[in-house]
Each structure stands twice: as structure tokens, then as C-alpha cells.
N, C-alpha and C positions, 0 to 999 in steps of 0.2 A: 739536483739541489732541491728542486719543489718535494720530490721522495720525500729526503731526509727532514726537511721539515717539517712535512706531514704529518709522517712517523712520531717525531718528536712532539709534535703537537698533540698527538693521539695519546701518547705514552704520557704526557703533562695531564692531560685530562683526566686520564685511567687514574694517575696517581693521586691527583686531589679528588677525585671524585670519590674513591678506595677512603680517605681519609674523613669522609664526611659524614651526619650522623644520618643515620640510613631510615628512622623513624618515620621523620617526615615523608619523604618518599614514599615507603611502604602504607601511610596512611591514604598520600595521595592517588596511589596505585589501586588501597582498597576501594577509594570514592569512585576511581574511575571502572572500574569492576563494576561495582552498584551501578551506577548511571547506564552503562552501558547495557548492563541485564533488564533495567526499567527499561529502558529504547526497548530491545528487542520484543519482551512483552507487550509492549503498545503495537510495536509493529505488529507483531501475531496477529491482536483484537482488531486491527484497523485492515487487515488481510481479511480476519476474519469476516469482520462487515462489510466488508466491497464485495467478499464474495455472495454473501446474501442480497446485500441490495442486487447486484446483477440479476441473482437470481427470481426476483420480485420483480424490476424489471423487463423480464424476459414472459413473465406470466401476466404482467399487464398489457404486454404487447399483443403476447398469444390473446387474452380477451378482448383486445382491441378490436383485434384482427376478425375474432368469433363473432362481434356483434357488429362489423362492417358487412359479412356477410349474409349476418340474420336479416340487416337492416337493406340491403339489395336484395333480398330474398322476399320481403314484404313487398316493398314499393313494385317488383315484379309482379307479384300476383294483383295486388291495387291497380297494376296497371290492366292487367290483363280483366280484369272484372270492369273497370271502367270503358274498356273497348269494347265489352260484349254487352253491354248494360244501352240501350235502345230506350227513347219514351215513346 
């Protein structure tokens, strides 16, 4: 019984929907085309920028890293001049 009136429901649907003016729709179909192509676009630029910043990121880290070790590399020698250094 739930079938056939499903059925019929679908078939009810099909048929005013068939009878409707289809304009609108298709306008609204166009809009959501556009919107959706503008989304994807952003998405692209905002992929795109995340991947640069990481990439910026990852090179401030790497010189982070370069001048932790310059700078334990000073204070080493400093230190070692200050042990051998006698008045």
C-alpha cells in the first residue's frame, strides 16, 4: 500500500512539475552554476595560499633553526676564550 502511494506521489509530482514554466528554474540552475564555479575558484586561491604560506613557514623555521645554531656556536667559542683567558 506505502508502494502505490509513493508511486503515485512521484507520478503526481512528475506531472505538475512537467507542467510548470521551466524558466525560472533554469535561471535558478544558472545562478547556482555561477556560485558554485566562484566557490571553487576561491577554493583554488585559498589552496593556493595555504600552500605558500606553509611553504614560508617552513623556511622561517629552517632559519630559525640556522641561527639557534649559529648562536650556540658563538656562546661556545665565548665560552671557551673566557676559560682560557687568565689575568
Amino acid at each position: 500500500m506505502k508502494k502505490v502511494l509513493l508511486i503515485a506521489g512521484v507520478a503526481m509530482t512528475a506531472l505538475l512539475g512537467g507542467c510548470a514554466n521551466t524558466t525560472a528554474l533554469e535561471e535558478s540552475v544558472a545562478n547556482l552554476s555561477n556560485k558554485v564555479d566562484q566557490l571553487s575558484a576561491d577554493v583554488s586561491a585559498l589552496k593556493s595560499e595555504q600552500g605558500q604560506i606553509a611553504a614560508d613557514a617552513k623556511a622561517a623555521k629552517a632559519a630559525a633553526m640556522d641561527a639557534q645554531a649559529e648562536a650556540k656556536r658563538a656562546n661556545d667559542r665565548l665560552d671557551n676564550v673566557a676559560s682560557s683567558y687568565k689575568k
